[in-house]
N, C-alpha and C positions, 0 to 999 in steps of 0.2 A: 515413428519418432522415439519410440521408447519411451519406458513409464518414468513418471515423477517418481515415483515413492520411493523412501532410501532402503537400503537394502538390510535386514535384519540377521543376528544372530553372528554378525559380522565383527571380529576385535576392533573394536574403535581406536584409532592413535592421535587422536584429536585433543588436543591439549584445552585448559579454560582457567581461566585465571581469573580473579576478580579485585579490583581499585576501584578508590573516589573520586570522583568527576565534579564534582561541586556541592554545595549546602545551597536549600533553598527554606525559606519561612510558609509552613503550612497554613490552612485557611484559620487553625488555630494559634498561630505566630508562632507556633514550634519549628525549632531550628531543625530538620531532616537532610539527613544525606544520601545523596544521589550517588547509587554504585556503577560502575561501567563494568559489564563482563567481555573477555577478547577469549574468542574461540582462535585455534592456530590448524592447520592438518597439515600432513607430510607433502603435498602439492602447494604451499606456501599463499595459499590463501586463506582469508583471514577477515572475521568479522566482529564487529564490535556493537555492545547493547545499553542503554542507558536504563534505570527504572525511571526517572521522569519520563512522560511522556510513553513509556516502551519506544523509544526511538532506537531504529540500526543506525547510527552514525558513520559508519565507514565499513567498506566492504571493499577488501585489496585482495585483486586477482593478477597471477600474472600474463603478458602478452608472450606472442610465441616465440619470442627472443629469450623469454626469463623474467622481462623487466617489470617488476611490481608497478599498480597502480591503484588507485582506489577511484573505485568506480562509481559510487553515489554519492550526490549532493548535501553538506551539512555543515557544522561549525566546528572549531577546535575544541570549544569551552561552554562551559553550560548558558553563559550570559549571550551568548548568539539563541542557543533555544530556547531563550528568555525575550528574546529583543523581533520586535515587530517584522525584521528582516526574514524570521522562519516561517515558512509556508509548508509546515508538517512534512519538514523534510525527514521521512524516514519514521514518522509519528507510527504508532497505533489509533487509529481512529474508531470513534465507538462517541455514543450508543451505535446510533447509527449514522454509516460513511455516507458521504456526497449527500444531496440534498430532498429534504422535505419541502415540499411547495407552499408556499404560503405560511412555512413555519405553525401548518394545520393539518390536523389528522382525526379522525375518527374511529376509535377501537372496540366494538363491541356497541354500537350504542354509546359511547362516550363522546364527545369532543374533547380535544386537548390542542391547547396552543402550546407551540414549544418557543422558546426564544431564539428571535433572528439574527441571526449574525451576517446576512447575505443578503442584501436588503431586504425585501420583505418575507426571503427565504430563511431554512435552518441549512448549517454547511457543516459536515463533519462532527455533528454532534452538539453545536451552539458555541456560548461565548467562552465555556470550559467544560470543552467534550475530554473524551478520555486521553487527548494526549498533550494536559496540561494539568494531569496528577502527578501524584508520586504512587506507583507501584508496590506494592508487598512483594518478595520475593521468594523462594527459595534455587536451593540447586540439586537437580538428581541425576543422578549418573553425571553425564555432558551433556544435560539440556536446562537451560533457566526456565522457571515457570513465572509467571508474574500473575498476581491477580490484584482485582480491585472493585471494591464491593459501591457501587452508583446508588444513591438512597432515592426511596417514593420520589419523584417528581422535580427531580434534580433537573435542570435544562427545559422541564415542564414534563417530562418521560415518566411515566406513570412504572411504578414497580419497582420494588429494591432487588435487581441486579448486580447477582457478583461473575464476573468475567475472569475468564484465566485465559491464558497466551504462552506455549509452551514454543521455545526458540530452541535449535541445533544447527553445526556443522556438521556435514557427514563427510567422511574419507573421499565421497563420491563428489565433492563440490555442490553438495545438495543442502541448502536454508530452509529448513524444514520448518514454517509455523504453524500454528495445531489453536487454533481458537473455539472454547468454549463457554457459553453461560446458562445459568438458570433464571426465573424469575417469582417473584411472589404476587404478581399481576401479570393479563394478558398487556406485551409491551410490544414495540416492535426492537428489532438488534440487526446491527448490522456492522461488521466489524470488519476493518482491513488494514493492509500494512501500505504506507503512501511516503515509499522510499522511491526517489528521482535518478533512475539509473543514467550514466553515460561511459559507453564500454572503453569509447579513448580514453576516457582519464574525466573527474571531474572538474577539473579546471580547463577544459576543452571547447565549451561553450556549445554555439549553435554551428558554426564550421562543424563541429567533433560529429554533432548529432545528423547532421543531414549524411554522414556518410553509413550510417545504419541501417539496413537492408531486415525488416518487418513481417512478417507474419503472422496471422492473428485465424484460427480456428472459428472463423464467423461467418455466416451468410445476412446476419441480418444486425440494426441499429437500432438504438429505439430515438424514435426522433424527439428532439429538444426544441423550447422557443427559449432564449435566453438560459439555458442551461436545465432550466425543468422539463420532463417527458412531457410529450403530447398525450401518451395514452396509444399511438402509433406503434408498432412494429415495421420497418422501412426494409424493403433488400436494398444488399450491397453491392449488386452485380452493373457492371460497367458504371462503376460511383468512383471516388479518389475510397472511397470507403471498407472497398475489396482487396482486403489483404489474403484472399484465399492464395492467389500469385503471390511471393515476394516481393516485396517492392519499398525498391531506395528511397527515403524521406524525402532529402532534397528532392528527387522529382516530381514528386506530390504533393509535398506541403504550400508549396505556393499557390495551387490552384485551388482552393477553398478558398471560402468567401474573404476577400479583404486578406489573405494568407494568416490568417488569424492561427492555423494549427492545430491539431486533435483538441479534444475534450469531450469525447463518446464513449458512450456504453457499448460494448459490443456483446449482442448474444451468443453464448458458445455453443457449437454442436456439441450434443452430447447422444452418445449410445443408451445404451441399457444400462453402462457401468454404474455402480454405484459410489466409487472413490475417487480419485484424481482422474481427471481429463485433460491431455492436450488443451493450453490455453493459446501463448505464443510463443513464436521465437525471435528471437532479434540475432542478426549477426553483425560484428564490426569486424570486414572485413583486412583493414589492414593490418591489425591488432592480431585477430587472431583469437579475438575474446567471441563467446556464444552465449545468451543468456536465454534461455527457457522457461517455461513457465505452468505449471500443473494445477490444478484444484478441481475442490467439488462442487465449484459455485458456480450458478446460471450465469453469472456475468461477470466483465471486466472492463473497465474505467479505461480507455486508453488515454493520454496526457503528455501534449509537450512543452509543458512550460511554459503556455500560451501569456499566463500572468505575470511571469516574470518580469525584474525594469529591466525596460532599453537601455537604459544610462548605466552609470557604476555604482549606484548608490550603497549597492550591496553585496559586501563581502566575505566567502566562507572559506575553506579551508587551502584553497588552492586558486586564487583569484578572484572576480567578480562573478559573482551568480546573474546569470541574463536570460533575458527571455528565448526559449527556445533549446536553451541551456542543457537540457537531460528531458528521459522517459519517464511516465510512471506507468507502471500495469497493475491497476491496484481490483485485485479478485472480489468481486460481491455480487450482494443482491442486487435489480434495480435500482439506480435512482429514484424517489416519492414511488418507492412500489404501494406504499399502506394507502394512495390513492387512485391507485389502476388495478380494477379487480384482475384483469389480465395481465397483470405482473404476474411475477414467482411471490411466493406467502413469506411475507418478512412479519407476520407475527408470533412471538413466543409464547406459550400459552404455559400457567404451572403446572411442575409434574413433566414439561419438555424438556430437551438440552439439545440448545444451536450446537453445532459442529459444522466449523469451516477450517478446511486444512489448504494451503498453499507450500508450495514450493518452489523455489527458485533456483533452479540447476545451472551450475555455470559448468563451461567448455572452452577448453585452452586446444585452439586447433594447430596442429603445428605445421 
């Protein structure tokens, strides 16, 4: 498959630009502005970054006619990533992504309840996880860094955590994000990008999406009852679950229970290596678009929109947002790994630094 990682030492002709995208009132009623950075490369894609939230809001690749399109789910204006219609389209999520069970955990001999936002669960961080700040910023070379420092026991999360999130284009169609923190308590962190891909176009809907042809670098699942791990590790083989074959949405998605739609963790093989892994690939065959996917984390969230409305009720940049609507592939730790000793270790301990690196390789097949 070829490696994720972009290629170094290399003249970059990546252009980056930086505007304002809106003013929002901080938790101290200070008036802050929210900057959008537009990466551009000589292959005419092009992606865009907010610091509220660290959200990609737009990511325009073209198909193999030339024709631009943008490919993830989002809003025009900040007041969409404001308004109950956004489902962390394209968010950074943190402390930690997808869910805590019981909104309870235990670190060291501590208890801590964190605040539920999912009924009696935690979902992406609580009621204002990390991608309903505002960002600190800078810019180096061609990559924006963002950080943001989470205090003691913000969302109930024990530890003042400052997080950084380093974003690029490369020449190579490569979204390179680079997420690190430290902590002043053992805490747990879990951080990812939870951008809703759809490679026809994002106004393409669920038609767009069954026509996506899948791959996922997994043999095994971890089983869920309502969205929280068992504690189970499940294989995938002769399941709708085996993406080790390719295999078209539409032919699959219906046969799950109630055709409800992904929303699994999948375990990734991994070798010896120490850096990016083969995670997935998704092709939209008539497009012409490929989107790939690398990192260094034990797992990957797959996601189809399953919660989206049926109805119209909600509209982003290019029509109505609907259920089934786009992908996410969002790179982490287990789901409640802090309460399955046979998870992967989603605890921080100080004196450590998380390092999780993702990249999203796009391919214009002609």
């Amino acid at each position: 498959m070829g490696g994720g990682d972009h290629k170094s030492g290399r003249k970059s002709n990546v252009l980056l630009a930086e505007d304002t995208f809106g003013q929002i009132k901080d938790d101290k009623g200070q008036v802050r502005t929210v900057k959008r950075f537009t990466w551009t490369n000589t292959n005419n894609v092009s992606v865009q970054l907010i610091t509220y939230g660290g959200y990609i809001t737009s990511i325009k690749v073209p198909d193999k006619q030339g024709n631009v399109e943008d490919v993830v789910l989002g809003f025009n204006n900040l007041e969409g990533y404001l308004s109950p219609q956004n489902r962390y389209f394209g968010a950074t999520v943190g402390r930690v992504a997808n869910r805590i069970g019981g909104a309870k955990m235990t670190i060291e001999g501590v208890a801590y309840k964190v605040t539920a936002n999912n009924g009696a669960n935690q979902l992406h961080g609580g009621l204002k996880g990390f991608d309903k700040v505002i960002w600190d910023h800078y810019v180096k070379g061609k990559k924006v860094v963002l950080s943001y420092h989470s205090a003691d026991l913000e969302e109930g999360h024990p530890g003042d955590v400052l997080a950084t999130v380093t974003f690029e284009l490369t020449e190579d169609n490569d979204i390179v994000i680079d997420y690190s923190a430290t902590t002043t308590k053992p805490t747990c962190v879990n951080l990812t990008n939870h951008s809703y891909f759809n490679l026809a176009g994002n106004g393409k809907g669920a038609a767009g999406l069954y026509e996506h042809v899948v791959s996922i670098n997994s043999d095994s699942i971890t089983e869920n009852n309502a969205g929280i791990p068992t504690g189970k590790i499940l294989s995938v083989a002769n399941t709708v679950f085996d993406f080790r074959i390719p295999k078209r949405l539409g032919d699959v998605i219906n046969k799950l229970p109630n055709a409800a739609g992904y929303d699994n963790n999948f375990c990734i093989i991994r070798g010896s290596e120490q850096g990016n892994a083969f995670v997935a690939k998704v092709d939209h065959p008539s497009s012409g678009r490929t989107l790939e996917v690398y990192s260094n984390q034990p797992g990957v969230q797959f996601y189809t929109g399953n919660a989206l409305p049926e109805d119209t009720s909600a509209t982003g940049k290019d029509g109505y947002i609907q259920k089934h609507g786009a992908f996410c592939l969002e790179t982490q730790i287990y789901p409640d790994a802090i309460n399955h000793k046979n998870f992967p270790q989603v605890v921080l301990y100080p004196g450590q630094t998380y390092h999780h690196t993702c990249t999203y390789k796009f391919i214009i097949n002609k």
